[in-house]
N, C-alpha and C positions, 0 to 999 in steps of 0.2 A: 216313900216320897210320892206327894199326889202331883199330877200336871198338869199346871193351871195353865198354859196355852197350848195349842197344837202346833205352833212355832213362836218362834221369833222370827222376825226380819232385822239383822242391823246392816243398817244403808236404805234410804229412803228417797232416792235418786230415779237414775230411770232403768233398775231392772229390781230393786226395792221396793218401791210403792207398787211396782203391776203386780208383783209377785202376793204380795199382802191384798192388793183388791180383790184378784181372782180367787186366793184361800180364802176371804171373806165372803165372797160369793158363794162359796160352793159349803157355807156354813160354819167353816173352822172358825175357832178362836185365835187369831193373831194379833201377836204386839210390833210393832213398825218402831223401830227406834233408827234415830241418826243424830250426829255430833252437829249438824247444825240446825238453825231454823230458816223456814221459807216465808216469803220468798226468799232466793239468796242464790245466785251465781257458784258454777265451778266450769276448769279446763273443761274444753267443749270442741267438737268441730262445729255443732249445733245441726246438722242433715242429720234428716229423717226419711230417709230414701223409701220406695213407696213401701215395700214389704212392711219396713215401721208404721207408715202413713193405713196402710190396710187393718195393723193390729190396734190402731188407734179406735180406726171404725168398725171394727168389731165391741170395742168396747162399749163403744155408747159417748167417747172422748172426743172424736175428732172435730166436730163441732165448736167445743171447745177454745181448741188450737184456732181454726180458723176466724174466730170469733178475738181471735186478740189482735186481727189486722197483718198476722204474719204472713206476707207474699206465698201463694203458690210458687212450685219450681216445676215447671213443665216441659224445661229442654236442659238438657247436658251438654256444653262444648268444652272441647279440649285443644287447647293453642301451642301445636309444636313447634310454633315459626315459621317453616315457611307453608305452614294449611294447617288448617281448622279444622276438625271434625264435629258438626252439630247432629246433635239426633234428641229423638224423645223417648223414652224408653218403653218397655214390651209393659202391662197391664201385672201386676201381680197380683190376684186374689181379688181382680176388676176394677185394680187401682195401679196408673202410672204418673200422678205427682208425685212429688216431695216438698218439704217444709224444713225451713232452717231455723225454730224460732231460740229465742233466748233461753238459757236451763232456768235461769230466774220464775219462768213463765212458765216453759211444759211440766219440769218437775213440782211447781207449785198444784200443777193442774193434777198434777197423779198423781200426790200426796191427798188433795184431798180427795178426790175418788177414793182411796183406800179407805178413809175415814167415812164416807159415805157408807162404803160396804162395810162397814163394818168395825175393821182392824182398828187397833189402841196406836194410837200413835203419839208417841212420847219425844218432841225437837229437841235440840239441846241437849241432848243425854249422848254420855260418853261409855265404850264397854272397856272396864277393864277388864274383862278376866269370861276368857270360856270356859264356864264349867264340865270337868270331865270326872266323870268316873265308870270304872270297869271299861276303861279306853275308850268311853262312849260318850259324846255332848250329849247335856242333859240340862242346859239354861247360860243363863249370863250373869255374870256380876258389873254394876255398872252405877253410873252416878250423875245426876241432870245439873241445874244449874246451881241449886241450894248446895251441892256439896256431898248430901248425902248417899251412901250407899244401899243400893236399894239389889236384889237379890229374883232374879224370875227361871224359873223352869220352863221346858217347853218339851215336847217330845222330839221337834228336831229344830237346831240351828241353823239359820239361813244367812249365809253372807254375801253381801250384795253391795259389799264397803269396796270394790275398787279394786284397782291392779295390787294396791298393798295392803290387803285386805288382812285385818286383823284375824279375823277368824279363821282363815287360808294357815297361816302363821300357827295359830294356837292349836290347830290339829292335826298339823304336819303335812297340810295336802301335796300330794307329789306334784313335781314339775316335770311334763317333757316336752320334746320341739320347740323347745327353747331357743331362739335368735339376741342376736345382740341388738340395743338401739343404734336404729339406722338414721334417722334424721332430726334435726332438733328445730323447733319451729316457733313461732311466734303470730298472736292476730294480736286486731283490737276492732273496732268499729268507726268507718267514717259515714256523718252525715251530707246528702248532696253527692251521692257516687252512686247514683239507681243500677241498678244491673238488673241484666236477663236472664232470669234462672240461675244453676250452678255449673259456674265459671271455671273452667281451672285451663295453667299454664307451666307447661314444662321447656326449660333450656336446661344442658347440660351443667350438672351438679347442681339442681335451683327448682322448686316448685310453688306453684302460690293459687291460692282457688279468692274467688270472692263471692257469698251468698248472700242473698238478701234476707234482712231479719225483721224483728219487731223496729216499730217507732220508728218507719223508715229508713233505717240503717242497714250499713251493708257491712259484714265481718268479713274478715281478708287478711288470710294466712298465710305464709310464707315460710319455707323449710330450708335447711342446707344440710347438709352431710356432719352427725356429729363429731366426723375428724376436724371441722370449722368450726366448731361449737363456741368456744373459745373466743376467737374473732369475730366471730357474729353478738355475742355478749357483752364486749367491747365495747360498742356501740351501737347497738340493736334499732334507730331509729334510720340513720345513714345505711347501715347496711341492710334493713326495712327496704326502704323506700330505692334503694340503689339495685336490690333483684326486681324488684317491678317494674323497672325501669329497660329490663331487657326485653320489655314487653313497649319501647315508649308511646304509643297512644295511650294504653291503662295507665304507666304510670304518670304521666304526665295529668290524667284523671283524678285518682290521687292525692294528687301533689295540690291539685286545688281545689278537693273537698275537705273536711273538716274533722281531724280526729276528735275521738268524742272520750276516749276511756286510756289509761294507760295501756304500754302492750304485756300480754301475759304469754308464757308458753314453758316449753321444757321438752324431753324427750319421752318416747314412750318402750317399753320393753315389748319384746314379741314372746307368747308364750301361751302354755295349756296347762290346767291343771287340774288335774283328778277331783270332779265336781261335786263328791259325795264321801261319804265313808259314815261310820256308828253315830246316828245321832246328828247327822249334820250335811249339809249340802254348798253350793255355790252358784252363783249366778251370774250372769254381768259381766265387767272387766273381772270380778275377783277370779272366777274358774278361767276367762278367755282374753287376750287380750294381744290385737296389732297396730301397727304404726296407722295413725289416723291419716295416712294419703289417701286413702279408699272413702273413709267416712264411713266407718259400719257400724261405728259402736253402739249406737241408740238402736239399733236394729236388730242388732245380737241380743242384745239387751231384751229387749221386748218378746223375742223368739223364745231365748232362755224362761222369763215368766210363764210364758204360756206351758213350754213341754215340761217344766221342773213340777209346775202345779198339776199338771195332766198326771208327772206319776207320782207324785204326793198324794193326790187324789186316791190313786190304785193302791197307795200303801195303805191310808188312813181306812177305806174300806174295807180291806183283808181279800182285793182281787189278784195282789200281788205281793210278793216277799219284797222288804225292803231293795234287797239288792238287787232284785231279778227287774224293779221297775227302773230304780235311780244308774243299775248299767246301761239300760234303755237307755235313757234320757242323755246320758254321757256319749254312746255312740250315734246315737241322732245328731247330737252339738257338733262331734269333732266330722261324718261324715258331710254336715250344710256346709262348715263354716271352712272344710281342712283345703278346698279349692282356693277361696278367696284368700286363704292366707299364705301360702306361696306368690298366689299373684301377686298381692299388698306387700310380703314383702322384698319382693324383688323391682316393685317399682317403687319403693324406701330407696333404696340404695341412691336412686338420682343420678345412676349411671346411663350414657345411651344407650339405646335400646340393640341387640344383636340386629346381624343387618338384614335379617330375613322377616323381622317382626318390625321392622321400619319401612318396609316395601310393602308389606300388607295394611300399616295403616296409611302410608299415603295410600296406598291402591282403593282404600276406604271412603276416600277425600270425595267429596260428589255422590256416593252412591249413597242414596236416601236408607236405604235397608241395612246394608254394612254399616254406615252412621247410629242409626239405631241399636243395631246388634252391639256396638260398641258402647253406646250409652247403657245399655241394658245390662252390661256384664258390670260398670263401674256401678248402677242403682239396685246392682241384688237382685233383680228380676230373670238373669242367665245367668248360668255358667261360665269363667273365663273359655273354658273349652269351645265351647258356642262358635266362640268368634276366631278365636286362634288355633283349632282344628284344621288339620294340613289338609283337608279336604276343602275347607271353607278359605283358606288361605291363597290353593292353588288355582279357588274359581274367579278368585279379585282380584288376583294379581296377573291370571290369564285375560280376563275380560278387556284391562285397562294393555294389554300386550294386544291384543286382537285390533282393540279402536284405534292405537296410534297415538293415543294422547298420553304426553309423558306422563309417569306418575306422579301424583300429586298434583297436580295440573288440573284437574275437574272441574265442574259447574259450582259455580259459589254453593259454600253449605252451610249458609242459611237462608 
């Protein structure tokens, strides 16, 4: 059998296309396939918290992005009712914006780049079938819009298709750390709702962020606990507009700008999976994947391209064994990301917060540093530990004991 790529990519989204630009970059021969065409929208939080925003500008991309009118986001606040937390977040890689823009928009942008560098990029094309032999992936079998079945090797398969990622599936990849869905959500876009950055707001059992996007639009999401799920489905515009409303100056906002698109959503699974094995790898939602409260996915995403191709790289040049590079790259993945997903999904749940980690963020409330420290753990730029280290816990919650000023009570924050 000869190999006429050096991969595949199927999924051409956002940890698909980087993954395909950078192998093209670096010489390989890749084929980019995915089941739709661009431009064309999919479930999104749409934040691109900076770590993303940094691996954009490395690329030569972010320009790009910016060039399509989508709003910088250069403050994080968080509305727990009775205070605010605003901050701006710590510099990642010399960068502390973020961008919300539409998937319509950035994955169209990172598709073509891939094309640019190089990679075969085939839209419309569906995979049925991982080819395996000797327990090894060894191509695809798959079929574009005429119907026909068309047949490609590659030396390894790359799946980059999503939390239900076909190729995950066809080669058995293990699962662990496994959680159940915690919240079931819904956005859509109103025009005539400007906002400041990215927003978000918690009341007990209730979450809702709103980001400013392309075309002047602002998307605004909303979760309940999927033991609600049900009731929330019911009637999804009433019980929309009815959690925002626990917030009533937003929702009253709202209620008199202009929806522009229906509302979309669903639940998301929490989960890890064994990002490699003979012949194949994973990337994106398909190896990683948690409750979009946090907003990380585009950011995992982007990370995932860069280290998977770093040790595809070391394989394809013989500076490392398959395995000795692609274990690498798996324990890199689970040591960035295994923080934030405890954190993500313990604030899924939409439960209140225990009462020692509700006195440290009022105690937050005013202090310009704590603020940030706390935007910077939600933007990927810190560590949750950072801010909720009982060392850092007992200096803010001393401080605001020392001044007299009740907690929560502090100088407007913003």
């Amino acid at each position: 059998m000869s190999t006429t790529y050096d991969a595949v990519v199927v999924g051409a989204r956002c940890a698909g296309a980087p993954t395909a630009m950078l192998l093209a970059r670096k010489g390989y021969r890749v084929l980019l396939v995915d089941r739709a065409d661009f431009p064309s929208d999919t479930l999104s939080t749409h934040m691109i918290h900076p770590p993303g925003v940094a691996a954009l500008d490395r690329w030569g991309l972010l320009d790009r992005v910016t060039a399509t009118g989508c709003p910088a986001v250069t403050t994080y606040s968080f509305d727990f009712g009775p205070f605010t937390l605003t901050g701006s977040p710590r510099p990642h890689d010399g960068t502390s914006v973020g961008y919300g823009p539409r998937r319509r928009v950035l994955d169209t942008i990172l598709v073509e780049a891939a094309a640019e560098a190089g990679a075969e990029v085939r839209e419309h094309f569906n995979v049925d079938e991982v080819l395996i032999e000797d327990g090894a992936a060894v191509g695809i079998r798959g079929h574009g819009a005429d119907g026909a079945s068309m047949v490609e090797h590659a030396r390894v398969v790359i799946g980059a298709d999503g939390r239900g990622s076909h190729v995950a599936k066809a080669v058995g990849a293990p699962v662990y750390r496994e959680k159940p869905r915690l919240q079931y959500g819904y956005y859509s876009y109103w025009a005539g709702l400007p906002v400041s950055g990215f927003q978000t707001y918690t009341r007990p059992g209730r979450s809702w962020a709103a980001i400013p996007t392309n075309d002047a639009l602002t998307v605004v999401v909303a979760g309940w606990p999927t033991a609600e799920a049900r009731a929330y489905k019911a009637d999804v515009e009433t019980n929309f507009l009815a959690t925002l409303d626990l917030a009533p100056e937003f929702g009253e906002r709202v209620r008199g700008a202009s929806r522009q698109e229906r509302f979309l959503g669903g639940a998301v699974p929490n989960f890890f999976r064994r990002p490699y094995g003979p012949g194949w790898a994973l990337v994106g939602d398909a190896g990683h994947t948690k409750d979009p409260v946090t907003a990380q996915g585009i950011s995992d995403a982007f990370r995932d391209a860069e280290q998977c191709v770093g040790a595809l790289d070391d394989v394809f040049t013989g500076r490392r064994s398959f395995g000795e590079a692609m274990s690498g790259f798996q324990a890199a993945r689970d040591a960035q990301v295994s923080e934030m997903y405890e954190f993500t999904t313990q604030l899924a749940v939409l439960a209140p917060p225990p009462e020692e980690t509700a006195r440290l963020l009022a105690s937050a409330h005013g202090d310009r540093d704590a603020m940030d420290r706390f935007a910077s753990v939600i933007a990927g730029t810190m560590p949750p530990h950072s801010f909720f280290a009982p060392d850092n816990a007992a200096r803010l919650i001393g401080a605001v004991a020392e001044s007299g000023v009740p907690v929560g009570a502090g100088a407007p924050s913003s």
